[in-house]
SEZA-222385 format. One line per field, with one value per atom (N, C-alpha, C): residue in one letter; residue number from 1; chain; x, y, z. Coordinates in pm, whole numbers, plus 50000, padded with zeros to 5 digits. Example, Ala and Ser with C-alpha at 12.3 -4.5 7.8 and 13.67 -1.06 7.14 Angstrom:
REM SEZA-222385
res	[A | A | A | S | S | S]
n	[1 | 1 | 1 | 2 | 2 | 2]
chain	[A | A | A | A | A | A]
east	[51319 | 51230 | 51320 | 51285 | 51367 | 51290]
north	[49431 | 49550 | 49670 | 49775 | 49894 | 50003]
up	[50780 | 50780 | 50780 | 50708 | 50714 | 50787]
END
This chain:
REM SEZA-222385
res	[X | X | X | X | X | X | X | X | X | X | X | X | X | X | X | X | X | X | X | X | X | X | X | X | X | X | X | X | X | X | X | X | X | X | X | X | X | X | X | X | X | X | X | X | X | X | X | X | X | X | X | X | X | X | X | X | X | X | X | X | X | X | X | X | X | X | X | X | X | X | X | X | X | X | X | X | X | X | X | X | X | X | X | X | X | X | X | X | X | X | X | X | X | X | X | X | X | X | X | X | X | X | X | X | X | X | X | X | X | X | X | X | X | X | X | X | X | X | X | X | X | X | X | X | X | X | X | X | X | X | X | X | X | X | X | X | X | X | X | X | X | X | X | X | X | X | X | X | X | X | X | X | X | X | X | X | X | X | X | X | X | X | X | X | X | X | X | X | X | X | X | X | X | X | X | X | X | X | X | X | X | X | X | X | X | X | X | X | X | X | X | X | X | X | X | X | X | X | X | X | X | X | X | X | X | X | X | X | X | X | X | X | X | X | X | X | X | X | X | X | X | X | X | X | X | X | X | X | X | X | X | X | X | X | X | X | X | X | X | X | X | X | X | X | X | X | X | X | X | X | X | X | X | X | X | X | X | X | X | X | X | X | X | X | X | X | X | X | X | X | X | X | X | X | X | X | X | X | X | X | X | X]
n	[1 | 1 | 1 | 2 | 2 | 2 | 3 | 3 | 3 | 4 | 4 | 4 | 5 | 5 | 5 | 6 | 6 | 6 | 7 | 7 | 7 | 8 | 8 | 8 | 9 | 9 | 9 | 10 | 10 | 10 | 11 | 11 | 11 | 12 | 12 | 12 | 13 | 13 | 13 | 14 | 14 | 14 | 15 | 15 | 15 | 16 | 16 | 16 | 17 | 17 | 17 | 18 | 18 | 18 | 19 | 19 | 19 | 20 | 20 | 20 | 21 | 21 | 21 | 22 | 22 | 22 | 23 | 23 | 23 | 24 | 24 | 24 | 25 | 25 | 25 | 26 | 26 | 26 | 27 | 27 | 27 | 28 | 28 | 28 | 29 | 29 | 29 | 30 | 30 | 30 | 31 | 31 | 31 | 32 | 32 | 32 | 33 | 33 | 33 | 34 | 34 | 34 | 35 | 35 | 35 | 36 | 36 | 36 | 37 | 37 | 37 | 38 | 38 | 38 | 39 | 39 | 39 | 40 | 40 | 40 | 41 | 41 | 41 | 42 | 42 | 42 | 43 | 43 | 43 | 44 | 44 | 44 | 45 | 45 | 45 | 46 | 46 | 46 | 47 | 47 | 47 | 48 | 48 | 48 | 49 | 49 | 49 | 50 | 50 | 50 | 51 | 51 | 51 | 52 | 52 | 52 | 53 | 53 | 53 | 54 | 54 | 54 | 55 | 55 | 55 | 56 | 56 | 56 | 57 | 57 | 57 | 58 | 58 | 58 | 59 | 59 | 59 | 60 | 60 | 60 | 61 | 61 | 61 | 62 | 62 | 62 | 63 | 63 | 63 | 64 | 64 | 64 | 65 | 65 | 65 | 66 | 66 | 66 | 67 | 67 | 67 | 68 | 68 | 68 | 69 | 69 | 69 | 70 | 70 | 70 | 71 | 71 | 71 | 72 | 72 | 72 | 73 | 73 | 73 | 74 | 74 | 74 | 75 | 75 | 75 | 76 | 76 | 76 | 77 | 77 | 77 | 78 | 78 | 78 | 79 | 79 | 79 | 80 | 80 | 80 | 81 | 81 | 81 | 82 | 82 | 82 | 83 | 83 | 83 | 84 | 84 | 84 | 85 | 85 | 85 | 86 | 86 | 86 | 87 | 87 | 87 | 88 | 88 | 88 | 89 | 89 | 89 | 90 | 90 | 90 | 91 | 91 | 91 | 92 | 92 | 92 | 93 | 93 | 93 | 94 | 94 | 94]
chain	[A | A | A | A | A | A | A | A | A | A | A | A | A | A | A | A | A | A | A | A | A | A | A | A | A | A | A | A | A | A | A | A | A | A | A | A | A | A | A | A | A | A | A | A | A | A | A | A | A | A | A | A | A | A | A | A | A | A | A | A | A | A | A | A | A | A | A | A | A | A | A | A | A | A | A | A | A | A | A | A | A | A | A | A | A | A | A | A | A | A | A | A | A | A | A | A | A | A | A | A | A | A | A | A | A | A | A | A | A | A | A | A | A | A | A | A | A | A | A | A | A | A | A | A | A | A | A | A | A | A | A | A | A | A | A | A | A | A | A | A | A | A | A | A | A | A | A | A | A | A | A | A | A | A | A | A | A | A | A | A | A | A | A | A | A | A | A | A | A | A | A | A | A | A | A | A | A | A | A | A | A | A | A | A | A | A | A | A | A | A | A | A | A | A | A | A | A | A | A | A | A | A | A | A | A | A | A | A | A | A | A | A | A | A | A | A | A | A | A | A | A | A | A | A | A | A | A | A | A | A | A | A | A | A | A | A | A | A | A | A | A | A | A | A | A | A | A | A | A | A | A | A | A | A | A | A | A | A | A | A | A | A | A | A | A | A | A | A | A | A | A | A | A | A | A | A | A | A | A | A | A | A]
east	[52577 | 52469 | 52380 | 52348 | 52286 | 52096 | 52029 | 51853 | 51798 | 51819 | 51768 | 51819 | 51911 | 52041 | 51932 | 51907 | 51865 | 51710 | 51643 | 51472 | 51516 | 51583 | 51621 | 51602 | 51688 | 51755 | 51613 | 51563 | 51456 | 51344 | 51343 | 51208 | 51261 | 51360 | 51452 | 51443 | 51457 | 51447 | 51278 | 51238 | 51059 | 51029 | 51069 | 51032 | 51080 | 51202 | 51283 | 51208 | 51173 | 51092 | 50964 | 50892 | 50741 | 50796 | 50845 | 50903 | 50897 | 50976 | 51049 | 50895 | 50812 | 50685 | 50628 | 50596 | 50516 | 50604 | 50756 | 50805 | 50782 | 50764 | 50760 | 50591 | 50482 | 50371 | 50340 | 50417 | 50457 | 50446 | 50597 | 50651 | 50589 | 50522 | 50470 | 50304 | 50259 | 50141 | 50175 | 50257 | 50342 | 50342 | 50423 | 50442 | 50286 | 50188 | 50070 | 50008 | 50036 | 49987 | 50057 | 50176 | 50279 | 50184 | 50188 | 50191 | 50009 | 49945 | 49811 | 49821 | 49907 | 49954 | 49981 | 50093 | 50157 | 50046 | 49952 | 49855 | 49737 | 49686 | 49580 | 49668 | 49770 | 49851 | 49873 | 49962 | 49964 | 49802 | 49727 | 49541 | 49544 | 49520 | 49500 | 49592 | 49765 | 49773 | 49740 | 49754 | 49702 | 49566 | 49468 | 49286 | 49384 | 49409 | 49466 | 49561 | 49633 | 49669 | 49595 | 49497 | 49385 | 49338 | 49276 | 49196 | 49261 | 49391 | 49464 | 49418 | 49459 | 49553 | 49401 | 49297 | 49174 | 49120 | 49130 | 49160 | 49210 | 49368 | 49421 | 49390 | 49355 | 49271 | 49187 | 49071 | 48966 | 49014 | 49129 | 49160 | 49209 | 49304 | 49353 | 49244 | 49122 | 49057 | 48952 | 48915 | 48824 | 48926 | 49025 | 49098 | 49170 | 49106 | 49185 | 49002 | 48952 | 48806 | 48754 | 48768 | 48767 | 48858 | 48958 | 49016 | 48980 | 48951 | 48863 | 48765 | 48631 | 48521 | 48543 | 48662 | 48690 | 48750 | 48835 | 48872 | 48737 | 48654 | 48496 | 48432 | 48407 | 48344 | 48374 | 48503 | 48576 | 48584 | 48574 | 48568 | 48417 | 48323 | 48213 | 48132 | 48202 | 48160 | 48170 | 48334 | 48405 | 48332 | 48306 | 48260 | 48092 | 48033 | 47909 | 47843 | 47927 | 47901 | 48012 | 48078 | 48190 | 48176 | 48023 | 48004 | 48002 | 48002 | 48038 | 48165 | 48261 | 48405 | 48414 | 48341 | 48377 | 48297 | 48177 | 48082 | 48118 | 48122 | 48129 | 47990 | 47922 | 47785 | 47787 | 47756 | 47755 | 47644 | 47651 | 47551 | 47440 | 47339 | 47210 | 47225 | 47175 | 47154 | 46946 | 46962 | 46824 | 46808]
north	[10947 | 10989 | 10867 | 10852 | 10740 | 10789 | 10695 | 10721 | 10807 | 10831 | 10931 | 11111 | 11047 | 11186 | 11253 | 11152 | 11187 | 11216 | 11162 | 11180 | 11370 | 11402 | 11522 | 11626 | 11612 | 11682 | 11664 | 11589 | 11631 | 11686 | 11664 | 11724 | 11867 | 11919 | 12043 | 12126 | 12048 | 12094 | 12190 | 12057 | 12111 | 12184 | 12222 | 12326 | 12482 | 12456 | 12563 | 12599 | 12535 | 12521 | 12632 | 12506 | 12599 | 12745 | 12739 | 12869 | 13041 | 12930 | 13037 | 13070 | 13004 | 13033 | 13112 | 13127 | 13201 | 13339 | 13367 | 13461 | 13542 | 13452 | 13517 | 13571 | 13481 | 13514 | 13693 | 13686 | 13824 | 13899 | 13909 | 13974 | 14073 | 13914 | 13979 | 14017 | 14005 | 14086 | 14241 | 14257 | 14375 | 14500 | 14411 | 14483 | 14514 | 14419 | 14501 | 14614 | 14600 | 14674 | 14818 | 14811 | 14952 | 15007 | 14921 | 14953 | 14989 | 14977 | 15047 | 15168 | 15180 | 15311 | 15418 | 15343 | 15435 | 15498 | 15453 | 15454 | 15524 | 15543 | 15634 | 15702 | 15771 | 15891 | 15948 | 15882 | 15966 | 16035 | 15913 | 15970 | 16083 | 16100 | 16218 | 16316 | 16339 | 16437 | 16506 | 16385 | 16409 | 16491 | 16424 | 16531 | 16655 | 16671 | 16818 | 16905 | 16829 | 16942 | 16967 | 16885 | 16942 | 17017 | 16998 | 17115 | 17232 | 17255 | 17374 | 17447 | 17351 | 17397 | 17453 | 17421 | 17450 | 17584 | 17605 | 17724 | 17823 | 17770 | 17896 | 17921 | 17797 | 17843 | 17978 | 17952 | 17985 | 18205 | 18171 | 18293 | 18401 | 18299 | 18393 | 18419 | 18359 | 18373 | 18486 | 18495 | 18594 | 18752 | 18736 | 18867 | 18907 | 18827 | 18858 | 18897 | 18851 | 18931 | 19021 | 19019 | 19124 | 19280 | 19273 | 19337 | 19405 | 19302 | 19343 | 19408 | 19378 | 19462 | 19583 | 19609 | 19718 | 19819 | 19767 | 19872 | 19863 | 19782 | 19804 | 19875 | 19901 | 19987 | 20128 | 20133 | 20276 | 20298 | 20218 | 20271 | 20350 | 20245 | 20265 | 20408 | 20400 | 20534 | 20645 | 20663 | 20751 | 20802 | 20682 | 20673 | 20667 | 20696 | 20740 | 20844 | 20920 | 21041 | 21123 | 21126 | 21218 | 21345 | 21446 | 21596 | 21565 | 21456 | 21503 | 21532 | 21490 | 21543 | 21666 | 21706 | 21828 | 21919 | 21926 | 22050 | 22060 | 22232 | 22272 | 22350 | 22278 | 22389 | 22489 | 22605 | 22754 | 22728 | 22811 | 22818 | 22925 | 22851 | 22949 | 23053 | 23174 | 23303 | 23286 | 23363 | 23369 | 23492]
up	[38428 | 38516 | 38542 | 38690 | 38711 | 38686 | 38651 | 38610 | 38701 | 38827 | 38891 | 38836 | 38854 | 38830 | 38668 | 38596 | 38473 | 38444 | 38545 | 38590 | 38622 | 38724 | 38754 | 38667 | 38576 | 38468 | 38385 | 38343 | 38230 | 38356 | 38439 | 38506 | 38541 | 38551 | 38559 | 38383 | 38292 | 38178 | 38173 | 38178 | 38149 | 38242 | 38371 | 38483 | 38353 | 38378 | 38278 | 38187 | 38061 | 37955 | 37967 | 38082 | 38131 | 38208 | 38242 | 38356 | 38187 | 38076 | 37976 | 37886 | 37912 | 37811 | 37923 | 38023 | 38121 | 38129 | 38124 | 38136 | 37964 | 37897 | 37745 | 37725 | 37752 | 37737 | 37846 | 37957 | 38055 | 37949 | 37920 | 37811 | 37699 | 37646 | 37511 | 37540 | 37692 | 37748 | 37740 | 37856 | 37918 | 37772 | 37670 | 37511 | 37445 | 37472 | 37408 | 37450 | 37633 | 37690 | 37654 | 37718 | 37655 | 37523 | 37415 | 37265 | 37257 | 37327 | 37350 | 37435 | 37549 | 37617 | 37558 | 37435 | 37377 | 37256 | 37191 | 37090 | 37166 | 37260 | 37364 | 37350 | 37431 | 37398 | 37285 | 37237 | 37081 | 37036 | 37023 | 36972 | 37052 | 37202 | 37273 | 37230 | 37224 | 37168 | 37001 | 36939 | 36811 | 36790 | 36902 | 36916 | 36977 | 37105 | 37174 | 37044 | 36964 | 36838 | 36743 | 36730 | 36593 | 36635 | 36819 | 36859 | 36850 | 36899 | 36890 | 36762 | 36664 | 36497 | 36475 | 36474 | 36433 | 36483 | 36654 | 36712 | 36677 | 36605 | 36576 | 36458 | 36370 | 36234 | 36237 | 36356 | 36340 | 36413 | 36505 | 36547 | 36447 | 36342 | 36229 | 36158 | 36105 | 35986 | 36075 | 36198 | 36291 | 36285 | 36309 | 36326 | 36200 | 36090 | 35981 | 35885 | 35926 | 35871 | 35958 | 36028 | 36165 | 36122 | 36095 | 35992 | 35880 | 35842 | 35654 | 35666 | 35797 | 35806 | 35876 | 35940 | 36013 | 35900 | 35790 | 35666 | 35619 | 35548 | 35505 | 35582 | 35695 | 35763 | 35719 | 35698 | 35747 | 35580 | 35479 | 35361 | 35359 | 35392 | 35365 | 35422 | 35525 | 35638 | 35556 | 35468 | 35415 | 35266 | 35183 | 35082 | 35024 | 35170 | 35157 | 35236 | 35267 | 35312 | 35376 | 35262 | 35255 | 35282 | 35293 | 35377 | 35530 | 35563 | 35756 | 35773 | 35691 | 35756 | 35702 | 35610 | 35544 | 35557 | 35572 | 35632 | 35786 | 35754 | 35874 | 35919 | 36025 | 36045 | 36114 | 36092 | 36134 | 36273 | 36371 | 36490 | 36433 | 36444 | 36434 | 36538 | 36450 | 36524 | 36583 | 36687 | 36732 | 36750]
END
């Protein structure tokens, strides 16, 4: 190869070179960005299922004491005045 031929070739190298660090620095931008995309998402569904799970926490433990005071009621109704189901009142005569 004559000295030009070879000026070429290394100024072709280092184009290459610089070309492969600008396509890599892309790259490994592009990948943080994704890998923060992907990390906001996940967080958001992760909050949208606590909110759920907590919801339905809060639905079972409401309709499940909701429950309990509705047999408490109905004990209590029963067990403290047990003559309303059982007296029968006669109609006054006039």
């Amino acid at each position: 190869m004559d000295e030009s031929q070879e000026v070429e070739c290394q100024h072709l190298k280092e184009r290459l070179h610089y070309e492969l660090e600008i396509l890599m620095a892309y790259q490994s931008k592009n990948k943080m960005q994704a890998e923060a995309q992907r990390n906001r998402e996940r967080k958001e569904l992760e909050d949208r299922v606590s909110i759920r799970r907590a919801l339905l926490e809060q639905k079972v433990l409401c309709s499940s004491s909701c429950g309990l005071n509705l047999e408490r009621d109905r004990f209590n109704t029963l067990s403290t005045s047990p003559l309303v189901f059982c007296r029968v009142l006669k109609p006054r005569q006039f």
